[in-house]
Phi, psi and omega in degrees: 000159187206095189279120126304090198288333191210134148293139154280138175262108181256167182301124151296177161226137178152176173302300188239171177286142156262164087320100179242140170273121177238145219232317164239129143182194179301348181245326189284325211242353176057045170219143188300311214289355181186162182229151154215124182209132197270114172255140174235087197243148196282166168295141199053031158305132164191159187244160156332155165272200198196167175209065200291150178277345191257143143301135208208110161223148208242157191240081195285116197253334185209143173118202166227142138255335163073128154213126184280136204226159157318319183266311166210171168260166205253128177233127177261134190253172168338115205031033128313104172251166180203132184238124155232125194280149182327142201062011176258145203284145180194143157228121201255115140240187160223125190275347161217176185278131204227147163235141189236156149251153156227144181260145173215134174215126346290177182312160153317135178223144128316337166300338200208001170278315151082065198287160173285138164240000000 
């Protein structure tokens, strides 16, 4: 068992500042095998796109999201989810302030996300 007293507040990528609180992952919990982290993103956020090695599913708890896919874009409200899976192409914005959760299995890497530049 294990109590997570705090998050790490890790650095975003994107336009404007985020907040992501990681909560499991490679910095908070020091493991590979999964990330869990609470994003807090201002409105007209948006990131590169990515084509990540992780399965990655997001928990819209408040707000909007958008996330553009090769075929179309997917747009999510307050209990809302979305799973995308590893080697598929996603670009996350938010058109308003939105708090979210992400699952990342194995965890998130800058190593492995793999962004567009």
């Amino acid at each position: 068992m294990k109590k997570i007293d705090s998050p790490t507040i890790i650095e975003a990528c994107g336009n404007k500042p985020k907040i992501i609180r990681e909560f499991f992952g490679r910095v908070n919990t020091e493991q590979s095998d999964l990330s869990l982290a609470r994003m807090s993103s201002p409105a007209g956020w948006e990131e590169p796109g990515q084509r990540p090695e992780f399965d990655e599913y997001t928990l819209v708890l408040s707000g909007k999201m958008v996330i553009e896919t090769e075929t179309e874009p997917v747009e999510l409200g307050a209990d809302q989810a979305f799973l995308a899976r590893a080697g598929e192409w996603i670009r996350y914005t938010t058109p308003e302030a939105t708090e979210y959760v992400a699952i990342c299995l194995p965890a998130f890497s800058p190593d492995t996300v793999h962004r567009d530049e």
